[in-house]
C-alpha positions as CSV (number, residue, x, y, z in Angstrom):
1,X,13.4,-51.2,-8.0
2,X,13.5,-50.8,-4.1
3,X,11.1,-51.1,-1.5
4,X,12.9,-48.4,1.0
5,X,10.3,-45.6,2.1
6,X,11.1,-42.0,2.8
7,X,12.8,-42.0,6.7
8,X,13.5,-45.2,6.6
9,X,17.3,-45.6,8.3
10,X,19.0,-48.2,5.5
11,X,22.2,-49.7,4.4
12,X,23.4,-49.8,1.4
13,X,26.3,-51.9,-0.2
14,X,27.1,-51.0,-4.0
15,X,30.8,-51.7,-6.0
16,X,32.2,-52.4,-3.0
17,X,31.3,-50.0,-0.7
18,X,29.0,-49.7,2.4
19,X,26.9,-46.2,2.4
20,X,24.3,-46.1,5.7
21,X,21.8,-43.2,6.3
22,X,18.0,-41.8,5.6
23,X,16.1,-42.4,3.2
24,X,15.3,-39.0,1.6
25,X,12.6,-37.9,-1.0
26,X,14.2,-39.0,-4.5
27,X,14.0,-37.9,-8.1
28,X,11.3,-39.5,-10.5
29,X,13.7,-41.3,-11.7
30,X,12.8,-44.9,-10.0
31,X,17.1,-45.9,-10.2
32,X,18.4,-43.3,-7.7
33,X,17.9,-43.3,-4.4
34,X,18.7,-40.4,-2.2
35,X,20.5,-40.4,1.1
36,X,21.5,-38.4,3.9
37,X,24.3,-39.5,5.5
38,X,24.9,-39.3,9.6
39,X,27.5,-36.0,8.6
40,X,24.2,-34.2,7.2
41,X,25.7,-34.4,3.9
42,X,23.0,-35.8,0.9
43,X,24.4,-38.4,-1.7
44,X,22.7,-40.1,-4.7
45,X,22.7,-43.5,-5.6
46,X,22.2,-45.0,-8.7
47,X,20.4,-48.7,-7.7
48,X,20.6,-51.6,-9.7
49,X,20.3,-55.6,-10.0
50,X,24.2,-55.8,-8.2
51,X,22.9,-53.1,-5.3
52,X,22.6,-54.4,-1.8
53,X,19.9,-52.8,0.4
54,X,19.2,-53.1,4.1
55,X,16.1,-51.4,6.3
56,X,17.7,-50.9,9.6
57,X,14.7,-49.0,10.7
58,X,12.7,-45.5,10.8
59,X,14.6,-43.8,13.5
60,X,17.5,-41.3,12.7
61,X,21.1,-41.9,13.5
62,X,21.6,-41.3,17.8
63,X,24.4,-41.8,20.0
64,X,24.2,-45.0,22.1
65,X,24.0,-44.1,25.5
66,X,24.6,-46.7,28.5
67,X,21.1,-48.0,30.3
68,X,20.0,-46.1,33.1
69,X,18.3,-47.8,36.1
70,X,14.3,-46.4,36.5
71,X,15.5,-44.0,39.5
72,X,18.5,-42.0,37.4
73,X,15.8,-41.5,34.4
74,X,13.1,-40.3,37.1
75,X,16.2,-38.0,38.7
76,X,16.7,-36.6,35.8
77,X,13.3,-36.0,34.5
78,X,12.9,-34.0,37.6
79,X,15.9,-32.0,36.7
80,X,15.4,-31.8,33.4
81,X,12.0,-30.1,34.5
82,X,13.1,-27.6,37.3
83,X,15.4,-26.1,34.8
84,X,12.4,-26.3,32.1
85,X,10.2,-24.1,34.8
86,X,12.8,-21.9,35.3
87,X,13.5,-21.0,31.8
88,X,11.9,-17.8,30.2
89,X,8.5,-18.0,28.1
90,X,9.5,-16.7,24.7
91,X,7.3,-16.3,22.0
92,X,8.1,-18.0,18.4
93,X,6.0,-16.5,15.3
94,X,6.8,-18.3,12.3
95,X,6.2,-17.1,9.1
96,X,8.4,-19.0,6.5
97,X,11.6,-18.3,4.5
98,X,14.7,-20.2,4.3
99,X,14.9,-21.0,7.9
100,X,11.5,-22.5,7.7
101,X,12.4,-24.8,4.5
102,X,13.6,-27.6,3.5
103,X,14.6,-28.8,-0.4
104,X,12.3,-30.6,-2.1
105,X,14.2,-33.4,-4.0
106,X,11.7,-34.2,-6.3
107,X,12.1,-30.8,-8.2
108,X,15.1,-29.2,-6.6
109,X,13.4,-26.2,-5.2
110,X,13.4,-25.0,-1.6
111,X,9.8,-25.0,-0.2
112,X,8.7,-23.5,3.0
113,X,7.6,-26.5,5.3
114,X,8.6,-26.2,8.7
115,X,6.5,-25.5,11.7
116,X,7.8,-23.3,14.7
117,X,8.0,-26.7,16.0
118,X,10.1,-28.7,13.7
119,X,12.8,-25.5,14.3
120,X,12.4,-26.4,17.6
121,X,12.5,-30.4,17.3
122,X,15.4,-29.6,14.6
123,X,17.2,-27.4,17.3
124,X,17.5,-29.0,20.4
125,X,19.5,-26.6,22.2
126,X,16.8,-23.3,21.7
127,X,15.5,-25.5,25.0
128,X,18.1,-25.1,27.2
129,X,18.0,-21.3,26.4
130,X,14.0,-20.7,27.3
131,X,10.6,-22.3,26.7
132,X,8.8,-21.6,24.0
133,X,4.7,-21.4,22.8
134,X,4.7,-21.0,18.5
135,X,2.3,-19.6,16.3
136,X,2.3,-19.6,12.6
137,X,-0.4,-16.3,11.6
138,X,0.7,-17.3,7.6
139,X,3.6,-19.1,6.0
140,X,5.0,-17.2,2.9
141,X,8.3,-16.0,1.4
142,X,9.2,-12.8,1.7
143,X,8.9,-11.6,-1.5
144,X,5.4,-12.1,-0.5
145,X,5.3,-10.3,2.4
146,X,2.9,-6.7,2.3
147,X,2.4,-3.9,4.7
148,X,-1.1,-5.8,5.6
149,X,1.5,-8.9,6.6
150,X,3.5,-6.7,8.8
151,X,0.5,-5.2,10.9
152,X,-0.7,-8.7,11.7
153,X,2.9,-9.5,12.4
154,X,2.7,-6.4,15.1
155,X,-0.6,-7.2,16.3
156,X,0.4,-10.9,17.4
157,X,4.0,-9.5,18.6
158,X,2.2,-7.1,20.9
159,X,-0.2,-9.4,22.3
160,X,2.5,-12.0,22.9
161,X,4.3,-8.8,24.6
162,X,1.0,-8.4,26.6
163,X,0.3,-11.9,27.9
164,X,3.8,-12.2,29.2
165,X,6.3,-13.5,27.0
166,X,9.2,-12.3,27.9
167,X,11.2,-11.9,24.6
168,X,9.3,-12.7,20.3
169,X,11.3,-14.1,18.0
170,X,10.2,-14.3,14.4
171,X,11.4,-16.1,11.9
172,X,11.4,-14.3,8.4
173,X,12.5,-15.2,4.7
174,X,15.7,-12.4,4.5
175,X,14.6,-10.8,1.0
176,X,12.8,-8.2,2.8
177,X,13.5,-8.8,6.4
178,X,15.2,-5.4,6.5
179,X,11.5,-3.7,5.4
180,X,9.6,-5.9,7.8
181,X,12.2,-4.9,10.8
182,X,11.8,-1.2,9.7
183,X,8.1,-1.4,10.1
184,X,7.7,-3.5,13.0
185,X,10.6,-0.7,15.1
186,X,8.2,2.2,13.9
187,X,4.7,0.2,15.0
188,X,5.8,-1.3,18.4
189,X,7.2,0.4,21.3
190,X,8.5,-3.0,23.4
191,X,9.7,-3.9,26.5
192,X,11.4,-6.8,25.8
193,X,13.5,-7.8,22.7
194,X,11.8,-8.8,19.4
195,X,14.0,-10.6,17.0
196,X,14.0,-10.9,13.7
197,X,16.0,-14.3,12.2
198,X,16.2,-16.2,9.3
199,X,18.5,-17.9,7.5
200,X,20.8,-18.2,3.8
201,X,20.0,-21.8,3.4
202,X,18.0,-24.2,4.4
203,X,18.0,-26.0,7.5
204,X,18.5,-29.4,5.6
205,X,21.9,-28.0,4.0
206,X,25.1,-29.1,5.9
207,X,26.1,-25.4,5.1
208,X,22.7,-24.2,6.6
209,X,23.3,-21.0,9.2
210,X,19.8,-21.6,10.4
211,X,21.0,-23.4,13.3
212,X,23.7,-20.8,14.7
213,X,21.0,-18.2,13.7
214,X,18.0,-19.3,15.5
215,X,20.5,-20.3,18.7
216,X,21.8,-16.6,18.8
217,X,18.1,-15.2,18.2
218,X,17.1,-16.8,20.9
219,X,19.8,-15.7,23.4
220,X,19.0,-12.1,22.4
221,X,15.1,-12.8,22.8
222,X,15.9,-13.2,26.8
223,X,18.6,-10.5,26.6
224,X,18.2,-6.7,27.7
225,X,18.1,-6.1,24.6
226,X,14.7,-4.4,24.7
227,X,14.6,-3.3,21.1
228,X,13.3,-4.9,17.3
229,X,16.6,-6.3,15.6
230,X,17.5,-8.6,13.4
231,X,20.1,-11.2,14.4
232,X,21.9,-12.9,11.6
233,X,25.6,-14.6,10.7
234,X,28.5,-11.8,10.9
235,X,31.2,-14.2,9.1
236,X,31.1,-16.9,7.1
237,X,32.0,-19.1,10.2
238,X,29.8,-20.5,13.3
239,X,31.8,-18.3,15.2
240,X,29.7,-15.1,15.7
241,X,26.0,-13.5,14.9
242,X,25.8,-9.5,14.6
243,X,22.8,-7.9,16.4
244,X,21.5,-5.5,14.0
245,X,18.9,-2.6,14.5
246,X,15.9,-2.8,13.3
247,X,15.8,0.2,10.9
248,X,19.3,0.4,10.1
249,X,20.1,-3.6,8.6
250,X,20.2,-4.6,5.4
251,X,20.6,-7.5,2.9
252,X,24.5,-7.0,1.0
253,X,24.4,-10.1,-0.8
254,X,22.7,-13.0,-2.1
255,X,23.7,-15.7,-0.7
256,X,26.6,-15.3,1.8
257,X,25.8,-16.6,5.2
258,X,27.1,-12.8,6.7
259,X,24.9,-11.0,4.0
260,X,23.3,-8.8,6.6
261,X,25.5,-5.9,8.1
262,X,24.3,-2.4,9.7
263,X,24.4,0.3,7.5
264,X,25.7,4.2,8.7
265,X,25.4,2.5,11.6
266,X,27.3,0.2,14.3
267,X,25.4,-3.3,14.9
268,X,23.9,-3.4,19.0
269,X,26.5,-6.2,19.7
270,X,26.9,-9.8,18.8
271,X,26.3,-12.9,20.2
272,X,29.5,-15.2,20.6
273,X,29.0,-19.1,19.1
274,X,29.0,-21.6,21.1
275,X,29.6,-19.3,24.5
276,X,26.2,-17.0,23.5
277,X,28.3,-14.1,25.9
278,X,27.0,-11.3,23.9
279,X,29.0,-8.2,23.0
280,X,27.3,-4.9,23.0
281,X,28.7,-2.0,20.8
282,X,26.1,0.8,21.4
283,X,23.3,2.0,23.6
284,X,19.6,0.6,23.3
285,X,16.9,0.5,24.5
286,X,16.9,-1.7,28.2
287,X,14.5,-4.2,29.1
288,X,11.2,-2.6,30.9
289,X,12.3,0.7,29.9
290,X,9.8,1.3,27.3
291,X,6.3,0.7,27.8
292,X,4.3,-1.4,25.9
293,X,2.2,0.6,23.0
294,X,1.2,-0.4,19.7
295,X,0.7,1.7,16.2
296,X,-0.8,-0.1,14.1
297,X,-1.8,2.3,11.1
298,X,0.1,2.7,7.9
299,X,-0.9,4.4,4.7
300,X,-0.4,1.8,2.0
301,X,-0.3,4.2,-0.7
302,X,3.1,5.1,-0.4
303,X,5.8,4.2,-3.7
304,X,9.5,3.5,-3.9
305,X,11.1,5.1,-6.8
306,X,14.4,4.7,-8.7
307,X,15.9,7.7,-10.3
308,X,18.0,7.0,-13.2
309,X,19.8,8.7,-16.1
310,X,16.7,9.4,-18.3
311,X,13.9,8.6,-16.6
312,X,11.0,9.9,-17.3
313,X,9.4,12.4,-14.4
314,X,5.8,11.7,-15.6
315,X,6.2,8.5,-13.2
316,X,5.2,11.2,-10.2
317,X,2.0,11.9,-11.9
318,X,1.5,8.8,-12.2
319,X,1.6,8.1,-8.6
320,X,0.1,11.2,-7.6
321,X,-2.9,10.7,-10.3
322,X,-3.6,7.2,-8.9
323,X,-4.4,8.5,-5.6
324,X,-1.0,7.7,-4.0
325,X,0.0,10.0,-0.6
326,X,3.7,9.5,-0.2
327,X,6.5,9.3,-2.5
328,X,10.3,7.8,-1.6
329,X,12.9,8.5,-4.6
330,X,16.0,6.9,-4.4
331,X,18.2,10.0,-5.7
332,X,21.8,9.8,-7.1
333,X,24.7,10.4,-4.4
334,X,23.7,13.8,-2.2
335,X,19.8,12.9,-3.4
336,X,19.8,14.2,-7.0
337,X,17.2,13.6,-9.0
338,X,17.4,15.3,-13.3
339,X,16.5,19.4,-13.3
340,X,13.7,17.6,-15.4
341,X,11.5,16.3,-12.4
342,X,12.1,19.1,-10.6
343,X,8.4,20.8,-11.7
344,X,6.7,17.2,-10.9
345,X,8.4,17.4,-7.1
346,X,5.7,20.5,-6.9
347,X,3.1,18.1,-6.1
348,X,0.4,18.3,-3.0
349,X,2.1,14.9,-1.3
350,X,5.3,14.5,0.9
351,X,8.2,13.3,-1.3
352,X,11.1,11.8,0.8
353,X,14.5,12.3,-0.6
354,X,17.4,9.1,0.0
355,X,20.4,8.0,-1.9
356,X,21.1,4.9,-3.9
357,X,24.7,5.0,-2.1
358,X,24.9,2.7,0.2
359,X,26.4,4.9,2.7
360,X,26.2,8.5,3.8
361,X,23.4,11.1,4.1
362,X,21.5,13.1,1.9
363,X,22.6,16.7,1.7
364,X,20.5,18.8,-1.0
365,X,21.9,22.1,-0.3
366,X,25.8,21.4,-2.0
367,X,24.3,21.6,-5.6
368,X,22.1,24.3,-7.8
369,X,20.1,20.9,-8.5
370,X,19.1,20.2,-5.1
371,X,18.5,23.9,-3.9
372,X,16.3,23.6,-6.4
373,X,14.2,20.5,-5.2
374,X,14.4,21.7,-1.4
375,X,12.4,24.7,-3.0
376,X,9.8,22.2,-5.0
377,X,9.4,21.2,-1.2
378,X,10.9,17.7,-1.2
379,X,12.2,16.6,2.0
380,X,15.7,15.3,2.9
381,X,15.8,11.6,4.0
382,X,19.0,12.4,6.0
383,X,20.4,9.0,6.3
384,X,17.8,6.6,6.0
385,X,18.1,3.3,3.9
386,X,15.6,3.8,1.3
387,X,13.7,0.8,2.4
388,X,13.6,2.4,5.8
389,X,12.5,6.3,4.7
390,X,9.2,4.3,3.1
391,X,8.5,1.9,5.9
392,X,8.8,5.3,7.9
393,X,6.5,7.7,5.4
394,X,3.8,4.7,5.1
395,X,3.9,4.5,9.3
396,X,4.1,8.8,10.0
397,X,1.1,8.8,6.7
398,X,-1.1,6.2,9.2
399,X,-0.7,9.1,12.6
400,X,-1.3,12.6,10.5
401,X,-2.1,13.7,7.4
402,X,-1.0,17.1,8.1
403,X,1.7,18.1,5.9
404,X,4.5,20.4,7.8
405,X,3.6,17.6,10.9
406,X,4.5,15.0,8.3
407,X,7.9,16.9,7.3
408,X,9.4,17.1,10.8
409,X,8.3,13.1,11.8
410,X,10.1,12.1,8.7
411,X,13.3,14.2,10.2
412,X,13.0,13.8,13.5
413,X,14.9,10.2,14.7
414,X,12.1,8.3,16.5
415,X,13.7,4.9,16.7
416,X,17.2,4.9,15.6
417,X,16.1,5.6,11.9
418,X,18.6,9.0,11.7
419,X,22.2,8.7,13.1
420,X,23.6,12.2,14.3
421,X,26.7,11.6,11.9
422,X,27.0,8.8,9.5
423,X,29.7,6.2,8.4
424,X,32.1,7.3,6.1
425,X,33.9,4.5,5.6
């Protein structure tokens, strides 16, 4: 019913009224046509016989700007690239998520699509913050991600460390960003800040945080920050991103643009939007303090389990039987787990101990119960997000095998894991 292509910039006059924007990727249906208007905002309209349309053109809504004589635009090409050579290299790795997607209109689902370069064509301002070289080693969501993923992820990070770039920022899908930050602070020592971002909604949403997100990310990448974190929205506004540590974040909702907050833990700092002054809240690591090393082994055969009222303890055979070599249990408040398992915590592999509270530490030796499991030989996860006591077991399994070596790596705080007294509140 209309010959408008996808990006072509159009006008359209229906009952009335005047509607101008880009042609977007419509519905089967051949009567509606989708648009995004110059606010970011996507409408849908219904076409027929009365409908008016105009191509304008392929290019995207810009500001008029008055004509420059051949001199000023030379003059300011050679501005525009002294600052460029200043700038710091950082690294981006892309490897999906939200803040690489973009809804599909023909089915209504969100896709990842972007290259590190569309964030970067998308984002204009990451350039006046550094330069930038991308790689994309795979492009997945993160329910996809695997302990095979985040070695490859710390491989590329460190040899992006090692040919210079002065700060890695990786975009991530936010499911399981908090597993992939854990394993990524256990496997790299850095000198320079490695940042983890990604985003509630996708870039193409006029509610998307990608674009705050990836702007703060950024900053922190040429901070002194010298650490892995994760740097996501801290309030529902553009006003503010938290700096979380890498082993102590995690995701506290599904879809709020501030899910991520630090648990029994402060956050670093945050970066203020639009300023970028960043605020720091606790010690870390400084840039060039650390020298660069990479550990790249973890034992994959490692299992998080949920206790619950119930449940059957056979599920540690299980485990154990299939040739599994660590075990994480998320225990009830102090780290309970039913007198029932209690024989099946016997068994010849380490079994970490955490809490499905959200905050505190486990303590085992309050209640008959866990006396009892500190004697089957379990060992306390302190106060460790579960997510985080795994990453950790799967990481200590790759250095030793050696039991009572493997019990005092899993309690001993190696990169901000274990807080000396936790958050009550």
């Amino acid at each position: 019913m209309f010959n408008a292509n996808e990006g072509n910039r159009v006008k359209i006059i229906k009952d009335g009224l005047e509607y101008r924007g880009i042609v977007m990727p419509s519905p089967k249906s051949k009567d509606t046509l989708v648009l995004k208007l110059a606010s970011g905002y996507n409408i849908g309209i219904k076409i027929d016989e009365k409908t008016k349309i105009e191509i304008m053109g392929d290019e995207k809504f810009s500001i008029s700007k008055p004509k420059r004589s051949l001199g000023e635009r030379e003059s300011e090409k050679t501005k525009r690239d002294l600052v460029k050579k200043s700038l710091p290299k950082v690294s981006i790795i892309s490897t999906g998520g939200t803040i690489a997607s973009r809804v599909d209109y023909r089915t209504g689902a969100v896709t990842s699509q972007f290259k590190a370069e569309d964030i970067m064509r998308a984002i204009p301002e990451l350039s006046d913050i550094a330069t930038y070289d991308s790689e994309i080693p795979f492009n997945i969501l993160s329910e996809n991600m695997s302990p095979k993923h985040w070695i490859k992820l710390a491989r590329l990070t460190y040899d992006k460390i090692k040919k210079g770039s002065y700060g890695v920022i990786i975009t991530h899908g936010t499911d399981t960003m908090g597993f992939t930050s854990s394993s990524l602070s256990f496997m790299l020592r850095t000198p320079v800040p490695v940042v983890l971002v990604g985003s509630q909604r996708s870039s193409d949403r006029p509610s998307s945080d990608s674009y705050v997100n990836a702007i703060c990310a950024a900053r922190v990448a040429t901070s002194d920050i010298s650490e892995v974190s994760v740097v996501m929205h801290g309030s529902t506004s553009d006003d503010f991103c938290l700096i979380h540590g890498g082993t102590k974040v995690r995701k506290m909702h599904t879809s709020r643009r501030d899910a991520f907050h630090s648990v029994n833990s402060s956050p670093l700092g945050r970066v203020i939007y639009p300023g970028l002054e960043i605020e720091e809240f606790q010690p870390h690591k400084r840039r060039g303090e650390e020298e660069l090393r990479l550990y790249d082994k973890l034992e994959e055969r490692c299992a998080l389990i949920k206790f619950y009222p119930g449940a059957d303890p056979n599920i540690i055979d299980f485990y154990v039987d299939d040739g599994y070599k660590g075990l994480v249990i998320e225990g009830t408040g102090l780290g309970h787990v039913s007198s029932e398992w209690i024989p099946q915590l016997k068994a010849d592999i380490p079994i970490v101990i955490t809490s499905q509270c959200i905050y505190g530490r486990v303590c085992d030796r309050v209640y008959g119960t866990g006396r009892e499991m500190l004697k089957a030989g379990v060992i306390e996860g302190e106060d460790m997000l579960p997510e985080t006591a795994l990453t950790k077991l799967m990481w200590v399994l790759g250095q030793t095998d050696d039991l009572e070596e493997v019990r005092s790596l899993m309690q001993k705080n190696i990169v901000g894991e274990i807080t000396r007294s936790s958050i009550t509140s």
